[in-house]
mmCIF file as gemmi writes it, N, C-alpha and C atoms, coordinates in Angstrom:
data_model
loop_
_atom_site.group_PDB
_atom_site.id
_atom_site.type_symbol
_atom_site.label_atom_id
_atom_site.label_alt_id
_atom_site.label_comp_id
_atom_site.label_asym_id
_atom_site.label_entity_id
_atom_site.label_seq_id
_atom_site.pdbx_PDB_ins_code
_atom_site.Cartn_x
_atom_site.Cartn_y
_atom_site.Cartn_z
_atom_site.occupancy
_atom_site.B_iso_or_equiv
_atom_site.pdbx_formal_charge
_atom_site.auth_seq_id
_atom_site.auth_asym_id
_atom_site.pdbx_PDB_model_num
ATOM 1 N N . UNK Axp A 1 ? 69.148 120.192 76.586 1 0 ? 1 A 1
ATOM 2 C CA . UNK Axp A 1 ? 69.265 121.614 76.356 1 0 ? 1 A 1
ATOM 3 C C . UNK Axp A 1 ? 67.972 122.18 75.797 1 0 ? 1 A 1
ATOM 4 N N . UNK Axp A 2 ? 66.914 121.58 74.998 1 0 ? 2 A 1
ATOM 5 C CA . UNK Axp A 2 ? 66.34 122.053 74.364 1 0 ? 2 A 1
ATOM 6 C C . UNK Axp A 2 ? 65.009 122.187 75.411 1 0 ? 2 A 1
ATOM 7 N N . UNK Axp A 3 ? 65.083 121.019 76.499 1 0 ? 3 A 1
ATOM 8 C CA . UNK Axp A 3 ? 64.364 121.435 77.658 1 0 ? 3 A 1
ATOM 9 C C . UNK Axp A 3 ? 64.346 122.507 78.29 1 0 ? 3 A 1
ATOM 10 N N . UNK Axp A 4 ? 65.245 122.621 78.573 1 0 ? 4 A 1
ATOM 11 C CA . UNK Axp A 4 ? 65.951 123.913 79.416 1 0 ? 4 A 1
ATOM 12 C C . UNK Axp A 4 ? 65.412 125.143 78.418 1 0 ? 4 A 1
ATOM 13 N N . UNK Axp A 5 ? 65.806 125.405 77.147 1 0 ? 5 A 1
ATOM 14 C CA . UNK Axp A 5 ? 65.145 126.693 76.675 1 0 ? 5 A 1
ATOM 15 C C . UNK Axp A 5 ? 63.753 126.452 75.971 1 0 ? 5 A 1
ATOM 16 N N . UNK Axp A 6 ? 62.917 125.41 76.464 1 0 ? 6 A 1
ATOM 17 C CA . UNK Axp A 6 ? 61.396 125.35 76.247 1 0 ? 6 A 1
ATOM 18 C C . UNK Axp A 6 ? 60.892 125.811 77.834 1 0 ? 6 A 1
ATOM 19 N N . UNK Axp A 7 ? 61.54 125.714 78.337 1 0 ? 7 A 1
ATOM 20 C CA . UNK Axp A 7 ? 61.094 126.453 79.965 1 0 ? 7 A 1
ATOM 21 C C . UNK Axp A 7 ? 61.44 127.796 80.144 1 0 ? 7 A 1
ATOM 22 N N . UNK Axp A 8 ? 62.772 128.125 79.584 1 0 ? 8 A 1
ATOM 23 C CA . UNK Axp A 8 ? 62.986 129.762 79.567 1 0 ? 8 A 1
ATOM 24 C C . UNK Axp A 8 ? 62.494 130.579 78.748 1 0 ? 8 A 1
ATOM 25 N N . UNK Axp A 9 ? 62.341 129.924 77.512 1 0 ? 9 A 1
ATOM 26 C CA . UNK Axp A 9 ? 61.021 130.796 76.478 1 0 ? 9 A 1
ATOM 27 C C . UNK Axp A 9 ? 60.023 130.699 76.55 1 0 ? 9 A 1
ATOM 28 N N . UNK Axp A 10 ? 59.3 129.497 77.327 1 0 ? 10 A 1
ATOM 29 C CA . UNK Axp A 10 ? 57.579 129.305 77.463 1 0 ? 10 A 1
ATOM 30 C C . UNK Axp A 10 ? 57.228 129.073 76.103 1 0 ? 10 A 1
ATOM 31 N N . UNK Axp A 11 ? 58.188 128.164 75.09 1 0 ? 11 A 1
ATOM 32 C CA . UNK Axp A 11 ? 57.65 127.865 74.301 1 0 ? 11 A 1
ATOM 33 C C . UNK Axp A 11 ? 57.88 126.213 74.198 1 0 ? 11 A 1
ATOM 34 N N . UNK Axp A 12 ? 57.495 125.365 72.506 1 0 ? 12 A 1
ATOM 35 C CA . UNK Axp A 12 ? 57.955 123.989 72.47 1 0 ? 12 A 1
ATOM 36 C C . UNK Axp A 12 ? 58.671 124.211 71.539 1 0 ? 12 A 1
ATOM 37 N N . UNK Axp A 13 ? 59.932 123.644 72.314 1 0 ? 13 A 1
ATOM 38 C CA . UNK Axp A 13 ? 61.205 123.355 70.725 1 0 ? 13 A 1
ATOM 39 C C . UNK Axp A 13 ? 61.302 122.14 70.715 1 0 ? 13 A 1
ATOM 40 N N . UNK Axp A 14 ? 60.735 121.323 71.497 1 0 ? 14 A 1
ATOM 41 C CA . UNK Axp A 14 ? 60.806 119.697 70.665 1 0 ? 14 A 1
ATOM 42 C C . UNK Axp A 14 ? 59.934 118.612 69.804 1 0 ? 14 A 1
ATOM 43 N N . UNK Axp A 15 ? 60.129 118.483 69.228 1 0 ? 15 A 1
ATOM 44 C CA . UNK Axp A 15 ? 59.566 117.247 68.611 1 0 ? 15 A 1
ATOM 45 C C . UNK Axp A 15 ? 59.904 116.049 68.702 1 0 ? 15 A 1
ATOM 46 N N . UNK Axp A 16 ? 59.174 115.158 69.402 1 0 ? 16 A 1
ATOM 47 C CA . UNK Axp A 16 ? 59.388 113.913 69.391 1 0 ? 16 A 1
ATOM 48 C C . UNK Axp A 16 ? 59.194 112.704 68.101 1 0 ? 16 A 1
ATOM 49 N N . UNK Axp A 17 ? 60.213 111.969 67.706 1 0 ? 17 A 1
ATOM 50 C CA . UNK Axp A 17 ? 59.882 111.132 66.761 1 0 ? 17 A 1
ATOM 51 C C . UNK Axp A 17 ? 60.387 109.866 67.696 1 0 ? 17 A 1
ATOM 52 N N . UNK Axp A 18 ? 59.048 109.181 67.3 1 0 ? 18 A 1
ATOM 53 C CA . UNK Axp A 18 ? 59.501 107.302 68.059 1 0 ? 18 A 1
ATOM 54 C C . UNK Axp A 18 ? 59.497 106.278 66.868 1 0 ? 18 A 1
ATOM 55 N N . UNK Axp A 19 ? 60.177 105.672 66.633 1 0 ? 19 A 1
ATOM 56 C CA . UNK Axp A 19 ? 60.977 104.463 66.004 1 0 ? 19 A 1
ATOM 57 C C . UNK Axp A 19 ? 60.237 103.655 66.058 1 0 ? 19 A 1
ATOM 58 N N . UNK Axp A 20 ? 59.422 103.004 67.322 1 0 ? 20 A 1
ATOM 59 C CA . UNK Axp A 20 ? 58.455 102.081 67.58 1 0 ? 20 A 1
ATOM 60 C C . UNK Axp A 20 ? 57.634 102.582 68.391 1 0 ? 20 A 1
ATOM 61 N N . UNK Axp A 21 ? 56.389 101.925 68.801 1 0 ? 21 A 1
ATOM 62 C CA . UNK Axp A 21 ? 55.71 102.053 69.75 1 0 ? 21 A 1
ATOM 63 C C . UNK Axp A 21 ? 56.636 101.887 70.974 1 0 ? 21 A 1
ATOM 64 N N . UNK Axp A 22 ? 56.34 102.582 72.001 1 0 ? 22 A 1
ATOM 65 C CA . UNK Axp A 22 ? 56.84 102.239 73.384 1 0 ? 22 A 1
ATOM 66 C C . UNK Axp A 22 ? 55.954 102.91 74.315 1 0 ? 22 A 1
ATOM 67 N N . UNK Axp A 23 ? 55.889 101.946 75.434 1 0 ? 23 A 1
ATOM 68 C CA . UNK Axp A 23 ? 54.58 102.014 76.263 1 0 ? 23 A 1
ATOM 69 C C . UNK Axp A 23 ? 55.275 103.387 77.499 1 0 ? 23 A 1
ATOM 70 N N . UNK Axp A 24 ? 54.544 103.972 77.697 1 0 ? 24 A 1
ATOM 71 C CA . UNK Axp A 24 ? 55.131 105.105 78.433 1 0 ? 24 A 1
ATOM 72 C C . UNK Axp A 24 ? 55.577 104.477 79.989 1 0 ? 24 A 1
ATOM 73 N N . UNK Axp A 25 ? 55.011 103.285 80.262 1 0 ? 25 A 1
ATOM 74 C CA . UNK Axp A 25 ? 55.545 102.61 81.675 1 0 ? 25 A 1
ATOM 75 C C . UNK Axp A 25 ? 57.119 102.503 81.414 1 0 ? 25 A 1
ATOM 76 N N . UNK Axp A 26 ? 57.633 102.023 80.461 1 0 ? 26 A 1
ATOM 77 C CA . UNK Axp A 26 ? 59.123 101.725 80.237 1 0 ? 26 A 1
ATOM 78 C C . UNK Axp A 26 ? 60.023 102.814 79.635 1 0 ? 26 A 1
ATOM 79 N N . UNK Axp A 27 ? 59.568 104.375 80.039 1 0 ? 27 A 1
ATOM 80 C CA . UNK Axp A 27 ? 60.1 105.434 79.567 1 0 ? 27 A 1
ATOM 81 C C . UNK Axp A 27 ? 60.898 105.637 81.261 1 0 ? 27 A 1
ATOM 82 N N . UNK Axp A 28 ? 61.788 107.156 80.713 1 0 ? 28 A 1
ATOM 83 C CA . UNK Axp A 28 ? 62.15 107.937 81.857 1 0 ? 28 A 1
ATOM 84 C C . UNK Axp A 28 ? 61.031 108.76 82.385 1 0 ? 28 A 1
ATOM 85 N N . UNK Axp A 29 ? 60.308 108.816 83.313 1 0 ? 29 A 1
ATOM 86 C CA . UNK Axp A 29 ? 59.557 109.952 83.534 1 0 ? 29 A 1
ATOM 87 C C . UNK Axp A 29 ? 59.572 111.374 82.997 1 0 ? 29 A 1
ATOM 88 N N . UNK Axp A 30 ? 60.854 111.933 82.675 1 0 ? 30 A 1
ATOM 89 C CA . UNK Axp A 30 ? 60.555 113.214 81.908 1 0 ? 30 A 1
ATOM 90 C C . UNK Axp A 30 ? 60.772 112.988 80.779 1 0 ? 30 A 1
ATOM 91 N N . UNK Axp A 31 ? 61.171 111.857 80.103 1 0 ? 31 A 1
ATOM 92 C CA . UNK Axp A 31 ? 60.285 111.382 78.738 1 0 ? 31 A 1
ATOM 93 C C . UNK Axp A 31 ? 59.184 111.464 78.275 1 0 ? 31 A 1
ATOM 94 N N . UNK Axp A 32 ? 58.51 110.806 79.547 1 0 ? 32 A 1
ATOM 95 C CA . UNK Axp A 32 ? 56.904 110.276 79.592 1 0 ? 32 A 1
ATOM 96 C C . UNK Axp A 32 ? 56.167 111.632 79.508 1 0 ? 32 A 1
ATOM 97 N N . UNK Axp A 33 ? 56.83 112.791 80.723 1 0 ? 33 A 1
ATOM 98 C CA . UNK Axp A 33 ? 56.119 114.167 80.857 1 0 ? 33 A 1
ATOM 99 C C . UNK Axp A 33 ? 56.212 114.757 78.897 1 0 ? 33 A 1
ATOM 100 N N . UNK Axp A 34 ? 57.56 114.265 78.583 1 0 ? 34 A 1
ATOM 101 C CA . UNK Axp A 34 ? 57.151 115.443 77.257 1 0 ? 34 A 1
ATOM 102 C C . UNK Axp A 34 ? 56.364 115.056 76.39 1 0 ? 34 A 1
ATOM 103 N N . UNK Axp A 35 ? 55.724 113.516 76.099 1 0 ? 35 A 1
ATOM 104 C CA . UNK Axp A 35 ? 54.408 113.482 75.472 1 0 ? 35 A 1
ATOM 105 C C . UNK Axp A 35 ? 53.053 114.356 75.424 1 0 ? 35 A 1
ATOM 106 N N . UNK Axp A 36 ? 52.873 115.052 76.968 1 0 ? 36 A 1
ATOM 107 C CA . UNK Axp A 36 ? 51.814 115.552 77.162 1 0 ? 36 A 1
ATOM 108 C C . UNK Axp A 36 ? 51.942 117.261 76.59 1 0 ? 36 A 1
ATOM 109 N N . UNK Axp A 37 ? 53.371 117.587 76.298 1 0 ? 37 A 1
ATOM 110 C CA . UNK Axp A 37 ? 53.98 118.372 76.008 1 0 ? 37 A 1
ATOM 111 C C . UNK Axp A 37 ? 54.389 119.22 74.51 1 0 ? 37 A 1
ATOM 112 N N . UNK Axp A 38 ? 54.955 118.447 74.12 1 0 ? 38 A 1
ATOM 113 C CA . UNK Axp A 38 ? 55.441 117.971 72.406 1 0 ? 38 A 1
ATOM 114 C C . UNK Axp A 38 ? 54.803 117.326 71.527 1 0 ? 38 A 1
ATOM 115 N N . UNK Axp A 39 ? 54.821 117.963 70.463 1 0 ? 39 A 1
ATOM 116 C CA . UNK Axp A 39 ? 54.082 117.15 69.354 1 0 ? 39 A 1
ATOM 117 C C . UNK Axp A 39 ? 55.121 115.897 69.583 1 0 ? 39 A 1
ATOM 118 N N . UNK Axp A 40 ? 54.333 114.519 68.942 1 0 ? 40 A 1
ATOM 119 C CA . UNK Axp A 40 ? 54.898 113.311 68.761 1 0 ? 40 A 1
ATOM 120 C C . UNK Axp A 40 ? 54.726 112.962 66.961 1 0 ? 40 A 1
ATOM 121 N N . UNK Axp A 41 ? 55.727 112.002 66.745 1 0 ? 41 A 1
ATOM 122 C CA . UNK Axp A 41 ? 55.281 111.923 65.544 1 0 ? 41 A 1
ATOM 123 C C . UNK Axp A 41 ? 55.901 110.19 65.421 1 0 ? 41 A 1
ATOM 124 N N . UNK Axp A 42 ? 54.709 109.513 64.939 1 0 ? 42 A 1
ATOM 125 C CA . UNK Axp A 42 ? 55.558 107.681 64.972 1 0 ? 42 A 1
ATOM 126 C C . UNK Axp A 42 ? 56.249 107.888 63.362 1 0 ? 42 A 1
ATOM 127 N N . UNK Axp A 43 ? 57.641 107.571 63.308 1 0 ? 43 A 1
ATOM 128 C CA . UNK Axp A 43 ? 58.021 106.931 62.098 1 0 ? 43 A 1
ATOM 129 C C . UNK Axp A 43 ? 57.141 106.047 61.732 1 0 ? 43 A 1
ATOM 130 N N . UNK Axp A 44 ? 57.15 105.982 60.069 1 0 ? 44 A 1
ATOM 131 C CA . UNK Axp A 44 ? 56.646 105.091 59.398 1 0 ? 44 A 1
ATOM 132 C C . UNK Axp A 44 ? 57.141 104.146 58.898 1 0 ? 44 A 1
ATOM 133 N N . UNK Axp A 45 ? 56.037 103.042 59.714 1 0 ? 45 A 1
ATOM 134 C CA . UNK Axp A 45 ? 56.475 101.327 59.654 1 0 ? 45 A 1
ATOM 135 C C . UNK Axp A 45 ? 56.37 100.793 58.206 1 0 ? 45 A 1
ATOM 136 N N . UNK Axp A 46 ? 55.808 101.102 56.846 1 0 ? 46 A 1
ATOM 137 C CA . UNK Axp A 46 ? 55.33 100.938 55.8 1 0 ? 46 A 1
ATOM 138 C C . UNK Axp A 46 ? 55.71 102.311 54.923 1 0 ? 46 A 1
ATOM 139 N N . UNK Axp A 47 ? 56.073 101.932 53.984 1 0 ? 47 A 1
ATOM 140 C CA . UNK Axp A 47 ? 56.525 102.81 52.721 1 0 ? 47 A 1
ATOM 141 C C . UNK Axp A 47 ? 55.107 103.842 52.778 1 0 ? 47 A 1
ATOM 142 N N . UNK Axp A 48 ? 53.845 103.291 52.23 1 0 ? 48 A 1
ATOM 143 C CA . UNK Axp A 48 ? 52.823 103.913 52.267 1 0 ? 48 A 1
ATOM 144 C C . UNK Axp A 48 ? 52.108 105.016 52.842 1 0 ? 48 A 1
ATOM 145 N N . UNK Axp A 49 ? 52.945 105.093 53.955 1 0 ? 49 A 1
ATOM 146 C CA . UNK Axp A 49 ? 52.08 106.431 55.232 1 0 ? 49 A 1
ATOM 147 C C . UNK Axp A 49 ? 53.369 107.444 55.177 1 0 ? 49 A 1
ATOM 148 N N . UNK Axp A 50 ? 54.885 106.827 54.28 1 0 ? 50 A 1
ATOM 149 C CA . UNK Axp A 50 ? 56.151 107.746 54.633 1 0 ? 50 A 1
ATOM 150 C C . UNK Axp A 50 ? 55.975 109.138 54.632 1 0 ? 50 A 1
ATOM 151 N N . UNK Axp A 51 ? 54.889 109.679 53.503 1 0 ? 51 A 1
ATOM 152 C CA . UNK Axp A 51 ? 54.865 111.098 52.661 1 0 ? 51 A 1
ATOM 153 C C . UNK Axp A 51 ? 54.176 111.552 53.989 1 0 ? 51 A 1
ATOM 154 N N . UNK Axp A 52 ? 53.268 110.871 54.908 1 0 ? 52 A 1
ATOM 155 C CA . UNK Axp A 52 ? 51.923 111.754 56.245 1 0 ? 52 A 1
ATOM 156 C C . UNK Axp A 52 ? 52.977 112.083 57.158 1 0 ? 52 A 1
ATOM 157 N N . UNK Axp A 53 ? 53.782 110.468 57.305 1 0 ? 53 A 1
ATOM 158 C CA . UNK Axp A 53 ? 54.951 111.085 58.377 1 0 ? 53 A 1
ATOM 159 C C . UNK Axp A 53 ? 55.656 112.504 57.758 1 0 ? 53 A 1
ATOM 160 N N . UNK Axp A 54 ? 56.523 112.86 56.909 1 0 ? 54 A 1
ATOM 161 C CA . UNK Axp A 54 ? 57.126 114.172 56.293 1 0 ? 54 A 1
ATOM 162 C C . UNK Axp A 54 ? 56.19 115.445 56.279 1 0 ? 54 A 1
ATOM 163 N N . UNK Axp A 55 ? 54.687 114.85 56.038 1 0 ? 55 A 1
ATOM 164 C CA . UNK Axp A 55 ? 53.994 116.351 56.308 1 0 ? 55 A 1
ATOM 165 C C . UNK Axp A 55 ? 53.527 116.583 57.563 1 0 ? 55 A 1
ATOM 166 N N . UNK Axp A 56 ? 53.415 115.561 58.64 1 0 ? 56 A 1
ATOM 167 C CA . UNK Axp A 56 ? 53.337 116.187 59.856 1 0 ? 56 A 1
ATOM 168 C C . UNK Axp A 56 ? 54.438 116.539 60.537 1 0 ? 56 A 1
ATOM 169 N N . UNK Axp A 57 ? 55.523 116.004 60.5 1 0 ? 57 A 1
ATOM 170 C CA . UNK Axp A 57 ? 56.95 117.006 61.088 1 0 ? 57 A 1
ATOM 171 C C . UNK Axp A 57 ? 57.234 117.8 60.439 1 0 ? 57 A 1
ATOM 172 N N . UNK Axp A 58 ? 56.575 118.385 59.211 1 0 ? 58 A 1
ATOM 173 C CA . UNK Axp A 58 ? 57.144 119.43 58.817 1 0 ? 58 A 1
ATOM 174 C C . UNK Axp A 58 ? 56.063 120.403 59.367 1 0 ? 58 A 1
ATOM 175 N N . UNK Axp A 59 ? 54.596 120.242 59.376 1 0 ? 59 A 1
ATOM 176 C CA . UNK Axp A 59 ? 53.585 120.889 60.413 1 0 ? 59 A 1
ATOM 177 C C . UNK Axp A 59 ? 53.8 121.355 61.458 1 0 ? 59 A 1
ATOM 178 N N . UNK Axp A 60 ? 54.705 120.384 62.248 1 0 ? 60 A 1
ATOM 179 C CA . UNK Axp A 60 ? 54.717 120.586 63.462 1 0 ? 60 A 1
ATOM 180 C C . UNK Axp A 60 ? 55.936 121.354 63.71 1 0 ? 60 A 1
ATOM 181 N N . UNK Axp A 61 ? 56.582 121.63 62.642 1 0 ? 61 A 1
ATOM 182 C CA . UNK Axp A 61 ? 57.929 122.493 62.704 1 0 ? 61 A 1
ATOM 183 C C . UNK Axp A 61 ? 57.479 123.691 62.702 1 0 ? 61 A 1
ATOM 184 N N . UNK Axp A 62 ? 56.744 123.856 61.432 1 0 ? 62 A 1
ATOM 185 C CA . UNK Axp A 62 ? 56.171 125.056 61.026 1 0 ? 62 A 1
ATOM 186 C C . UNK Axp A 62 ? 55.044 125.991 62.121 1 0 ? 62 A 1
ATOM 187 N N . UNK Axp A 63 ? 54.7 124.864 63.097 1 0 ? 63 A 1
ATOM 188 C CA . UNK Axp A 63 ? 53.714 125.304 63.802 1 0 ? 63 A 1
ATOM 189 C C . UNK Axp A 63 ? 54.796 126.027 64.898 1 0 ? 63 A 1
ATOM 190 N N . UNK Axp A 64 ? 55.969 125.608 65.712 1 0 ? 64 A 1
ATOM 191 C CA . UNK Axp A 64 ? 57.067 125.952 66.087 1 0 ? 64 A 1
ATOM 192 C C . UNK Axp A 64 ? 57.678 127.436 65.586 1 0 ? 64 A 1
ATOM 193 N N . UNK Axp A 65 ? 57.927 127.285 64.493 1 0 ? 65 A 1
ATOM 194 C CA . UNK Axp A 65 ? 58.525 128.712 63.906 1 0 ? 65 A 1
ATOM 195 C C . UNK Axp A 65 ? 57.191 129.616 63.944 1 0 ? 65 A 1
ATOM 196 N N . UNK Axp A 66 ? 55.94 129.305 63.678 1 0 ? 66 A 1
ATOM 197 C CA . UNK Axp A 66 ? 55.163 130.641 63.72 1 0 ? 66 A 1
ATOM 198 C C . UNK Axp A 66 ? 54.826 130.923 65.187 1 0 ? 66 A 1
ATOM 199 N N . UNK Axp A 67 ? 54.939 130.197 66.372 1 0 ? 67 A 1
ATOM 200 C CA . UNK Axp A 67 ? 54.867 130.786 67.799 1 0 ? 67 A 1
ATOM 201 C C . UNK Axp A 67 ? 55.716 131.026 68.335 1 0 ? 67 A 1
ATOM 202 N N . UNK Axp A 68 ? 57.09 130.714 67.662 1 0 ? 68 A 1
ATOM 203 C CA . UNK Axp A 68 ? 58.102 131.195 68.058 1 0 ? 68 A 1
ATOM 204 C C . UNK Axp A 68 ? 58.398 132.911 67.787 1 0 ? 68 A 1
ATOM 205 N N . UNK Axp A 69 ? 57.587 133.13 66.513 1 0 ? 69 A 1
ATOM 206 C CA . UNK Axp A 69 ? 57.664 134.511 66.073 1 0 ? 69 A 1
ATOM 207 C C . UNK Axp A 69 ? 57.207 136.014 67.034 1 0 ? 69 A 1
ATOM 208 N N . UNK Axp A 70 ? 55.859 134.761 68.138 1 0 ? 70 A 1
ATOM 209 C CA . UNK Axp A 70 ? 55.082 135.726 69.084 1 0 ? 70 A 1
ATOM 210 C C . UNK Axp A 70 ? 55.821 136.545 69.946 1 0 ? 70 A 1
């Protein structure tokens, strides 16, 4: 669904978060397409990087709500 109204608004409402690495050969193709698309963001494998992961999805939210405003 959220595909569908990132094509009817001409905007990005998704954010991708991946769990692990995964090689884009072993995706669905319009998986693979929304990388080039969507911010991505890797969960963090280590306690240490947790706080970068929380401030870039919240960036990338925020970056969302202010072009959504256009």
């Amino acid at each position: 669904m959220a595909m569908i109204e990132g094509i009817k608004s001409e905007r990005g409402v998704v954010v991708l978060v991946f769990l692990e690495k995964i090689p884009a050969s072993f995706m669905p193709k319009d998986l693979a397409a929304l990388l080039t698309q969507c911010p991505v963001v890797d969960w963090p494998q280590c306690e240490d990087v947790a706080e970068a992961f929380w401030d870039k999805l919240v960036n990338d939210i925020d970056d969302y709500n202010v072009n959504s405003d256009k």
